[in-house]
CHARMM-style PDB file with segment names, atoms N, HN, CA, C and O in Angstrom:
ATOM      1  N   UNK     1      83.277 -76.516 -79.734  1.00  0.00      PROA
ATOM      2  CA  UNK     1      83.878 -75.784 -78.605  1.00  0.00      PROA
ATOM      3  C   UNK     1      83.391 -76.358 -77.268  1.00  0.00      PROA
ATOM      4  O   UNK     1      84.171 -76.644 -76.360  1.00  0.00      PROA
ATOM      5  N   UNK     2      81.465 -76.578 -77.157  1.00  0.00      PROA
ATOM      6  HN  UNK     2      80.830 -76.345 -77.894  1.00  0.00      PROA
ATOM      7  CA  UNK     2      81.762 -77.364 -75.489  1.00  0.00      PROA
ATOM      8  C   UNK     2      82.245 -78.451 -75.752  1.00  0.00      PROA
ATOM      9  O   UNK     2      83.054 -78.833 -74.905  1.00  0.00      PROA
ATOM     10  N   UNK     3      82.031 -79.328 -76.851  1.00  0.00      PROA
ATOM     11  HN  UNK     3      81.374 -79.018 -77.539  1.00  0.00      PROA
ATOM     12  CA  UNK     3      82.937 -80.683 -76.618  1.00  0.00      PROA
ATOM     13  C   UNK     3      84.356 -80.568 -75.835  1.00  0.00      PROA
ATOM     14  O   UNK     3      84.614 -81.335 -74.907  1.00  0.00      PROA
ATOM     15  N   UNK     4      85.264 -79.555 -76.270  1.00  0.00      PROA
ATOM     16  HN  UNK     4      85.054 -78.932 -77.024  1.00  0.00      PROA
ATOM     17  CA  UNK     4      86.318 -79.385 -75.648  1.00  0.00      PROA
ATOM     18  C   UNK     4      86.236 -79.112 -74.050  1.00  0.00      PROA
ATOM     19  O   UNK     4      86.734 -79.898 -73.243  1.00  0.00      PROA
ATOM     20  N   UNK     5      85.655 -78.088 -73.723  1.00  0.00      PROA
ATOM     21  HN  UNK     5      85.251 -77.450 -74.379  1.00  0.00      PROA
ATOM     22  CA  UNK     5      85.335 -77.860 -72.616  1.00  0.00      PROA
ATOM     23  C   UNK     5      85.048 -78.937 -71.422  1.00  0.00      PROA
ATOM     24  O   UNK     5      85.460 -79.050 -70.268  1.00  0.00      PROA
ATOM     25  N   UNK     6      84.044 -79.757 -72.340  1.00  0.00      PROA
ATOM     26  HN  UNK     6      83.709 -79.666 -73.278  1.00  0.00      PROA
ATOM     27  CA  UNK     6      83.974 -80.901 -71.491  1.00  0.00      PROA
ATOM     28  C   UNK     6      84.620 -81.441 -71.282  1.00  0.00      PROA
ATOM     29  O   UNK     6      84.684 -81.843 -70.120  1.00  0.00      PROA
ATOM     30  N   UNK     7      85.529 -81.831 -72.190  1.00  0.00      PROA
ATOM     31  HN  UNK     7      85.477 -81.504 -73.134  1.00  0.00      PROA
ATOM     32  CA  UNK     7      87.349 -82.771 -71.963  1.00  0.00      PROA
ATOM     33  C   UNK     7      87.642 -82.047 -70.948  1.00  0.00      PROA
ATOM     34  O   UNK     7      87.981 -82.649 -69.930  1.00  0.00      PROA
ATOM     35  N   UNK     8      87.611 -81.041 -70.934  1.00  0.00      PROA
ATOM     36  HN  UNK     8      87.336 -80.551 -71.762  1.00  0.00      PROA
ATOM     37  CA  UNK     8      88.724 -80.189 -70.124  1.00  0.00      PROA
ATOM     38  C   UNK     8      88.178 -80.483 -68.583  1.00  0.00      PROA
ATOM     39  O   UNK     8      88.850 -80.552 -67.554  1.00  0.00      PROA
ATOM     40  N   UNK     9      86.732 -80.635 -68.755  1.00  0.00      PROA
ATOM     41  HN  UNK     9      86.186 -80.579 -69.591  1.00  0.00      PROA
ATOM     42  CA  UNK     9      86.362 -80.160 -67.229  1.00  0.00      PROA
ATOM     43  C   UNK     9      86.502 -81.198 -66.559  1.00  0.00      PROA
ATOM     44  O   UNK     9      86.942 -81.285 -65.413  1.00  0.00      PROA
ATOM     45  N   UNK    10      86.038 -82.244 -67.426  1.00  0.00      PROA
ATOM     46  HN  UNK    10      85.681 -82.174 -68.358  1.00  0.00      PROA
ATOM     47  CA  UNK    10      86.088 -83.971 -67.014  1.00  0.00      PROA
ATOM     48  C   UNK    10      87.558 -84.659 -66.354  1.00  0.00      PROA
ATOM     49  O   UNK    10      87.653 -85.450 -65.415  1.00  0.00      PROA
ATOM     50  N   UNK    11      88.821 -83.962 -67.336  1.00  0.00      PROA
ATOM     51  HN  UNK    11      88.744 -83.320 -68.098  1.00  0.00      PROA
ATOM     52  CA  UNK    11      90.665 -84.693 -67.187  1.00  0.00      PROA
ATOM     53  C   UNK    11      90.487 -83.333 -65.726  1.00  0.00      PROA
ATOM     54  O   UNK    11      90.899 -83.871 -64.699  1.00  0.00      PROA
ATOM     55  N   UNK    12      90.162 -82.311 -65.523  1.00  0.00      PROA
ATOM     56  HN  UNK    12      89.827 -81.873 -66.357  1.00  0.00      PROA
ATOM     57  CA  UNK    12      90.884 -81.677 -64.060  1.00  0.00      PROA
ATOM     58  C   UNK    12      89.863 -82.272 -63.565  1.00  0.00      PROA
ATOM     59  O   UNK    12      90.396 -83.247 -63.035  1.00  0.00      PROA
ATOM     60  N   UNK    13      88.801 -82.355 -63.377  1.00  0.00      PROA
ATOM     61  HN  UNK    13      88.368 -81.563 -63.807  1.00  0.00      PROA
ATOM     62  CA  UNK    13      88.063 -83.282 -61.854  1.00  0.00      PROA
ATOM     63  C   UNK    13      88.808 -84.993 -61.822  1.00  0.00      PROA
ATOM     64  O   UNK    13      88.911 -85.700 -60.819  1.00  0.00      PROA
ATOM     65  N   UNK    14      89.056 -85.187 -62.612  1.00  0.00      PROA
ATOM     66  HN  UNK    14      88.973 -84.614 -63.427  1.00  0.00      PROA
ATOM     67  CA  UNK    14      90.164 -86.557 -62.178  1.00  0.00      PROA
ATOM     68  C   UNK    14      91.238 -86.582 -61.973  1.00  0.00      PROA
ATOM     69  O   UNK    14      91.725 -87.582 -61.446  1.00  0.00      PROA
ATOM     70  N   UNK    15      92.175 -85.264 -62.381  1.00  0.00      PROA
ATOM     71  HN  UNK    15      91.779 -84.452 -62.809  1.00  0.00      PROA
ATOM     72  CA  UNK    15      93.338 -84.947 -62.163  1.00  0.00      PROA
ATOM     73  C   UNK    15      93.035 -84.466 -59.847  1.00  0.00      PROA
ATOM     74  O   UNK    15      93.757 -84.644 -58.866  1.00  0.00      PROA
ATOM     75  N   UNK    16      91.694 -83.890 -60.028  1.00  0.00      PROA
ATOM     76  HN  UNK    16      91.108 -83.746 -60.825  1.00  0.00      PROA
ATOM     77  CA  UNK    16      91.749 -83.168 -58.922  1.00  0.00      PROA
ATOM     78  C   UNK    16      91.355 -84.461 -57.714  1.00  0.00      PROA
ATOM     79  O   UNK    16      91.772 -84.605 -56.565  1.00  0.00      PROA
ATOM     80  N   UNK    17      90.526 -85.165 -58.407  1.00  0.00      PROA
ATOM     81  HN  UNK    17      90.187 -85.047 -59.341  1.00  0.00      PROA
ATOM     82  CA  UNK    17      90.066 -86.410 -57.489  1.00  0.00      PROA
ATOM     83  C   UNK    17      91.242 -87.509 -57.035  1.00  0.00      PROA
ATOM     84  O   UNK    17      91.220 -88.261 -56.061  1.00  0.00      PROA
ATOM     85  N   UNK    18      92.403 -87.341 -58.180  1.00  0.00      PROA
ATOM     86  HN  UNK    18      92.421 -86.730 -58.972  1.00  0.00      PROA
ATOM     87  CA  UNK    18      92.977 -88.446 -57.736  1.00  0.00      PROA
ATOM     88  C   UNK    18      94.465 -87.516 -56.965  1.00  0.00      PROA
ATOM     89  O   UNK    18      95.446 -88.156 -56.586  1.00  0.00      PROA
ATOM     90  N   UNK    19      94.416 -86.421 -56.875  1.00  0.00      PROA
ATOM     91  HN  UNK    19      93.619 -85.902 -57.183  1.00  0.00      PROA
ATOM     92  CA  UNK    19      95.282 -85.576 -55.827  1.00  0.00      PROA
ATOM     93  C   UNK    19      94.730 -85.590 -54.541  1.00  0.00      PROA
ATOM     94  O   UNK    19      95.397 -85.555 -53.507  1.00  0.00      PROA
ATOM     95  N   UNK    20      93.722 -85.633 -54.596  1.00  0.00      PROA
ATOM     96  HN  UNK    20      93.180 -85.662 -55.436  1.00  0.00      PROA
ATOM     97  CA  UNK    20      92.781 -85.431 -53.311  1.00  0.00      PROA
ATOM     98  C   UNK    20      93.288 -87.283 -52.443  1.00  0.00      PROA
ATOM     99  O   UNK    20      93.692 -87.357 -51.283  1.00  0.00      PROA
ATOM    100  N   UNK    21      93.173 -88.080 -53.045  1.00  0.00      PROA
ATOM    101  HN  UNK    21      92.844 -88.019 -53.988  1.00  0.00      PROA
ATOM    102  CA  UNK    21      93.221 -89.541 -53.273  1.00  0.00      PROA
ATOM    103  C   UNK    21      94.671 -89.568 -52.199  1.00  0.00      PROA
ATOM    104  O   UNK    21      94.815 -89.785 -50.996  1.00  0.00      PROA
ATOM    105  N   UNK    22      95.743 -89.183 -53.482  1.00  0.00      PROA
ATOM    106  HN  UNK    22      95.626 -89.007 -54.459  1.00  0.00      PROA
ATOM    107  CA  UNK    22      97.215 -89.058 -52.782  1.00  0.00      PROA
ATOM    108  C   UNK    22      97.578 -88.418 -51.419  1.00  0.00      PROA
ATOM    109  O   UNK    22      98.376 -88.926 -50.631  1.00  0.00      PROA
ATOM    110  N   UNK    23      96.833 -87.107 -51.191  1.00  0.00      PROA
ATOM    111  HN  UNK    23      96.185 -86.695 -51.831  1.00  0.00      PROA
ATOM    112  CA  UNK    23      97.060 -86.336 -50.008  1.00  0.00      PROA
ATOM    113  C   UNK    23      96.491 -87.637 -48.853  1.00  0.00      PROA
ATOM    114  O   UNK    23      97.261 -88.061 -47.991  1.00  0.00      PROA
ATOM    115  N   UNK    24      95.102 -88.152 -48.990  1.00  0.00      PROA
ATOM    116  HN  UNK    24      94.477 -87.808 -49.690  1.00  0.00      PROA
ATOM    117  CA  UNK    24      94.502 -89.060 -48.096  1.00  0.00      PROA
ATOM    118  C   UNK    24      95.875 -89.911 -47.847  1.00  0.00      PROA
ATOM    119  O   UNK    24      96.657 -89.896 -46.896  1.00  0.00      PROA
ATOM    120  N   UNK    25      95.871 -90.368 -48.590  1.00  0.00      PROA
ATOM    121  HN  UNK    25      95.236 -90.380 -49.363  1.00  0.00      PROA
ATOM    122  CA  UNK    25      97.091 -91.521 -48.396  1.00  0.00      PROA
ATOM    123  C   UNK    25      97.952 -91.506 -47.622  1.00  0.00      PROA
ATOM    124  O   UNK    25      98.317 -92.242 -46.705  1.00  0.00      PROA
ATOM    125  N   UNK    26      98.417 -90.183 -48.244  1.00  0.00      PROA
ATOM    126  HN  UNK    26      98.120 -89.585 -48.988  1.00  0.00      PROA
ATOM    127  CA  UNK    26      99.765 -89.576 -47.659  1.00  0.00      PROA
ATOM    128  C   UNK    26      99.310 -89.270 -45.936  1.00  0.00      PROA
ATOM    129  O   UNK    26     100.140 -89.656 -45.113  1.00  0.00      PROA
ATOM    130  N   UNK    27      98.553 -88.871 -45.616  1.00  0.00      PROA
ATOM    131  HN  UNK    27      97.878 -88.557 -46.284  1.00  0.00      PROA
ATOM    132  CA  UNK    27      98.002 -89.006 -44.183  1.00  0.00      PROA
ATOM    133  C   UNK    27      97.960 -89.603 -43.214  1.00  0.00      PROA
ATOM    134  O   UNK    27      98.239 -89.610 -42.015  1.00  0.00      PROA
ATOM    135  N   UNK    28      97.307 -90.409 -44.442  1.00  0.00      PROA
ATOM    136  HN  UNK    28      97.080 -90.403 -45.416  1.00  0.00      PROA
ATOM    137  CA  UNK    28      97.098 -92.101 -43.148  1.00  0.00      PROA
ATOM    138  C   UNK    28      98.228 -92.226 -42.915  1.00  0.00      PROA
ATOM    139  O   UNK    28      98.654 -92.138 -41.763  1.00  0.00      PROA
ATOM    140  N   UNK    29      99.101 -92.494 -44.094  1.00  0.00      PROA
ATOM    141  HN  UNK    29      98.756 -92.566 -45.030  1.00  0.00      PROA
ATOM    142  CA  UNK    29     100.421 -93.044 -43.838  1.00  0.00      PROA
ATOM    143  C   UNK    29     101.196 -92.664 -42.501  1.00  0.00      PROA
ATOM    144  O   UNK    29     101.571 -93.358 -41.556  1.00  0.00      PROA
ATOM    145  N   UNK    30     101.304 -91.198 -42.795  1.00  0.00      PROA
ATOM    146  HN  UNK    30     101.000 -90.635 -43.563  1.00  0.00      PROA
ATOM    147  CA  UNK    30     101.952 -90.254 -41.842  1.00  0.00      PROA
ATOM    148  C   UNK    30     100.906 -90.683 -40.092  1.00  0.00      PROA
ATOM    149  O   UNK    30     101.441 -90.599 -38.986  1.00  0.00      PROA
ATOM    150  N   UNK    31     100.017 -90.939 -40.220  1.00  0.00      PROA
ATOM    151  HN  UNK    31      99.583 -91.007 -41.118  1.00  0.00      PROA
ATOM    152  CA  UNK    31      99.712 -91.116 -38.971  1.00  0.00      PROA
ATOM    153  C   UNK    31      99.740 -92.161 -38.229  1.00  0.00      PROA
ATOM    154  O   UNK    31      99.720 -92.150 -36.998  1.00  0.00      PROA
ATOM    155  N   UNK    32      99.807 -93.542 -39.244  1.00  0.00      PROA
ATOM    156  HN  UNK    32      99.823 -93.551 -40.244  1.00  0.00      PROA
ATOM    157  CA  UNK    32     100.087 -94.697 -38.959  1.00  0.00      PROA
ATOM    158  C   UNK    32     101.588 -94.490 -38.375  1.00  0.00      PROA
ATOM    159  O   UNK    32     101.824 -94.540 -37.168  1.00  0.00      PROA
ATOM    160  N   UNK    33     102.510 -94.268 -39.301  1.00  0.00      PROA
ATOM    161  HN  UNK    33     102.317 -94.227 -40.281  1.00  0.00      PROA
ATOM    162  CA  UNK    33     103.784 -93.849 -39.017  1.00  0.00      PROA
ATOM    163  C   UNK    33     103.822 -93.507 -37.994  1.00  0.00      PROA
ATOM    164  O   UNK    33     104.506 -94.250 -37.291  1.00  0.00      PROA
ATOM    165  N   UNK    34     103.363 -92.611 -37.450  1.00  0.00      PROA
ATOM    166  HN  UNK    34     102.807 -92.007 -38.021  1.00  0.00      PROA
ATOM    167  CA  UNK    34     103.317 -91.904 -35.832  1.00  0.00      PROA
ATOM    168  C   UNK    34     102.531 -92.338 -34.655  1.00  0.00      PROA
ATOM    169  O   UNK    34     102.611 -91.841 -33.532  1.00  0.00      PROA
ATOM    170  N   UNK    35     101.675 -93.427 -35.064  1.00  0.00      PROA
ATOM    171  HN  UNK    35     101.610 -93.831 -35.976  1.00  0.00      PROA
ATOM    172  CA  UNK    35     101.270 -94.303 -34.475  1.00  0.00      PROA
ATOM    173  C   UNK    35     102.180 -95.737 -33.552  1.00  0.00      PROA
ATOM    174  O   UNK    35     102.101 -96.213 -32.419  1.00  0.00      PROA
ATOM    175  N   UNK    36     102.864 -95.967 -34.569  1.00  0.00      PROA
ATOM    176  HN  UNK    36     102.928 -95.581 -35.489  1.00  0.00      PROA
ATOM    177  CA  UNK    36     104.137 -97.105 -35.043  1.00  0.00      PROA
ATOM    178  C   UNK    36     104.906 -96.685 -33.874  1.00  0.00      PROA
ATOM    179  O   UNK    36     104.914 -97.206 -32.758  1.00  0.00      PROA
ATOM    180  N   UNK    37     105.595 -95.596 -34.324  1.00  0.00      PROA
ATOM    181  HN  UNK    37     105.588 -95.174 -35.230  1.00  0.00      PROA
ATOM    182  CA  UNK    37     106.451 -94.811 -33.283  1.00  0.00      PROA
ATOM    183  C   UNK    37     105.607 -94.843 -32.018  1.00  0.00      PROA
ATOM    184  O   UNK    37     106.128 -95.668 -31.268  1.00  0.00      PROA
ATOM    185  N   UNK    38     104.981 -94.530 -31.690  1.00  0.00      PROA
ATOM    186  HN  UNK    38     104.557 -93.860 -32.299  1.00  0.00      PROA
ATOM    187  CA  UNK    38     104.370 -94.633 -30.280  1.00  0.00      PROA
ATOM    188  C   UNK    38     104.766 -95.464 -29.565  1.00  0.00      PROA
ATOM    189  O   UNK    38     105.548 -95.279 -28.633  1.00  0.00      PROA
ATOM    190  N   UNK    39     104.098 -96.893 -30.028  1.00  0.00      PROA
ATOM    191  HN  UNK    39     103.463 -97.043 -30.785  1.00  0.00      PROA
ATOM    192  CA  UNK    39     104.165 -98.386 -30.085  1.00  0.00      PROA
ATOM    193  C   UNK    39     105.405 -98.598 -29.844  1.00  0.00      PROA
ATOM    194  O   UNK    39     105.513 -99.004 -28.688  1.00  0.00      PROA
ATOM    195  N   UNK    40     106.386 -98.525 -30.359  1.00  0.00      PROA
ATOM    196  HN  UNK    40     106.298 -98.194 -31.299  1.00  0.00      PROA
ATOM    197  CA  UNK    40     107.818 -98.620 -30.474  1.00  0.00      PROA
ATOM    198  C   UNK    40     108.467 -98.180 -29.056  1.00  0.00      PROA
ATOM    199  O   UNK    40     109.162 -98.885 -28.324  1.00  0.00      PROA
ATOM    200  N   UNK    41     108.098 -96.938 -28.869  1.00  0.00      PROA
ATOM    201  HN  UNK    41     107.534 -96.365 -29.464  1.00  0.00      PROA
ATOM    202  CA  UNK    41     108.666 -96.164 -27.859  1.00  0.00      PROA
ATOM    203  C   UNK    41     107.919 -96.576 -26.208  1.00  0.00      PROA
ATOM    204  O   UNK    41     108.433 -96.408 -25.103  1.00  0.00      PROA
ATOM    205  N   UNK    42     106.492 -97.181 -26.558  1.00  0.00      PROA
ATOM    206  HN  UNK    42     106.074 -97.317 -27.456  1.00  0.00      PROA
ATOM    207  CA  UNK    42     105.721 -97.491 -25.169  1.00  0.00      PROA
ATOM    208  C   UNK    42     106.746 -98.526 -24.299  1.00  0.00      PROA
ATOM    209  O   UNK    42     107.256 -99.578 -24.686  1.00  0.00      PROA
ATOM    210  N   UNK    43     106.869 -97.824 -22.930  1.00  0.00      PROA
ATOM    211  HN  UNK    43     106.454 -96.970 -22.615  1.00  0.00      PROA
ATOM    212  CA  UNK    43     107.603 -98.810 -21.977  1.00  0.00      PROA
ATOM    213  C   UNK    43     106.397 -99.428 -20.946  1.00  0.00      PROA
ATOM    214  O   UNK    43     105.543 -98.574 -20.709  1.00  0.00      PROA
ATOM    215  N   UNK    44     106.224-100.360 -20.477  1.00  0.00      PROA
ATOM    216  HN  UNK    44     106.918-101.054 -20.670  1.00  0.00      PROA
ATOM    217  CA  UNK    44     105.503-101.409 -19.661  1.00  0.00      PROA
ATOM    218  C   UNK    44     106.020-100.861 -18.289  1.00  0.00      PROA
ATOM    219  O   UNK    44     107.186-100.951 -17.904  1.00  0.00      PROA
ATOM    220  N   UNK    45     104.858-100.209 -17.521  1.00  0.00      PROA
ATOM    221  HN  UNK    45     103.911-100.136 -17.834  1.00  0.00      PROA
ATOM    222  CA  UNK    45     105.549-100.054 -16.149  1.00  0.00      PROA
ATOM    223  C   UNK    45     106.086-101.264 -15.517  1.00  0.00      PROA
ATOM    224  O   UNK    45     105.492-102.338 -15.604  1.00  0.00      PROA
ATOM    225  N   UNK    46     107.541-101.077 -14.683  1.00  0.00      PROA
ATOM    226  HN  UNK    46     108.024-100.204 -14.613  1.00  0.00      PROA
ATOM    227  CA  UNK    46     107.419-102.201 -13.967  1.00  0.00      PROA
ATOM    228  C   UNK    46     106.743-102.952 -12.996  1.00  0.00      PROA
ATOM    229  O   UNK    46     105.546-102.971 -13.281  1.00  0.00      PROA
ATOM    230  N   UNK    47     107.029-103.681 -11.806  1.00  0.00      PROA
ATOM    231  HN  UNK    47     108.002-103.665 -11.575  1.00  0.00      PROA
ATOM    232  CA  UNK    47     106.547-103.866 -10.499  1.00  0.00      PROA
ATOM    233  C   UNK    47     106.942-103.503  -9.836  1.00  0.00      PROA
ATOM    234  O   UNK    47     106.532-103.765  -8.705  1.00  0.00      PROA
ATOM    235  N   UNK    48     107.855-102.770  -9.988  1.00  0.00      PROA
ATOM    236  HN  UNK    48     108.189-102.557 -10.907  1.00  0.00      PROA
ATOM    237  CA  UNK    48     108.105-101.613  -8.414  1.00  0.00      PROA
ATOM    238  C   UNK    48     107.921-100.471  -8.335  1.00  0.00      PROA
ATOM    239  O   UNK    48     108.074 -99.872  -7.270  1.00  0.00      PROA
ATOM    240  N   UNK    49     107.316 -99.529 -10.129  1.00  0.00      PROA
ATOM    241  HN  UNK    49     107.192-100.015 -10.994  1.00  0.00      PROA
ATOM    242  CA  UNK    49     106.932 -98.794  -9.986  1.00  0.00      PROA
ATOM    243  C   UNK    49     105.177 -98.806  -9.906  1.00  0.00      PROA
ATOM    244  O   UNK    49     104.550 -97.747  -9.871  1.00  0.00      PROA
ATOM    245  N   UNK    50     104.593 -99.968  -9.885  1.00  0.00      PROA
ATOM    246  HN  UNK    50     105.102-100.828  -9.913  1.00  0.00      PROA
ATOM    247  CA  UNK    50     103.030-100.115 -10.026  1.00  0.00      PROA
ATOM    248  C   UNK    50     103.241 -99.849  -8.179  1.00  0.00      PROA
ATOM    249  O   UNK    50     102.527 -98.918  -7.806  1.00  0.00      PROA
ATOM    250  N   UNK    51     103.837-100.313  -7.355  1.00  0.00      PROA
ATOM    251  HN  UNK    51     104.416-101.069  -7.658  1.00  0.00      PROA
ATOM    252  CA  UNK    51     103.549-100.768  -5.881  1.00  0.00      PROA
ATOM    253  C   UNK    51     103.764 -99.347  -5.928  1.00  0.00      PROA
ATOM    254  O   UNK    51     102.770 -98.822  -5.426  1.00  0.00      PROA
ATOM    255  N   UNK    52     104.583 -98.489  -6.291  1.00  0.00      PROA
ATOM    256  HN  UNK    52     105.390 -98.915  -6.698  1.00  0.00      PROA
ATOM    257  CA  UNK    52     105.368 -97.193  -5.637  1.00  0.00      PROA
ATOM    258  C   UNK    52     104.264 -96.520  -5.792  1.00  0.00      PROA
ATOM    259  O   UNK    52     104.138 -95.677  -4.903  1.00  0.00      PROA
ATOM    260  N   UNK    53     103.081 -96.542  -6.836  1.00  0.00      PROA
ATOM    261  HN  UNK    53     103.183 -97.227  -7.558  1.00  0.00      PROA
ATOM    262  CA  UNK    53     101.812 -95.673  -7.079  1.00  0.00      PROA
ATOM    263  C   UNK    53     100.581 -95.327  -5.439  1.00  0.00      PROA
ATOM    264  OT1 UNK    53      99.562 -94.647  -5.564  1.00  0.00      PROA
TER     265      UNK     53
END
């Protein structure tokens, strides 16, 4: 019976470690992503609005 137990406890802490794993991922991703977009969208003031400052 603990033999089983131990299976059990051992497959959900790797089931749980490698969810934990995916969410990270999924994060970065999403923030890189929104990072990207930033980048994408940044306009370079011109020179007539740097003088107008």
């Amino acid at each position: 019976m603990k033999k089983i137990l131990k299976n059990i406890t051992k497959v959900l802490l790797t089931v749980m470690c490698s969810i934990l794993i995916l969410i990270g991922f999924t994060f970065a991703y999403l923030i890189y992503q929104d990072l990207k977009f930033d980048e994408d969208n940044y306009e370079e003031p011109t020179a007539e609005e740097n003088v107008n400052k």
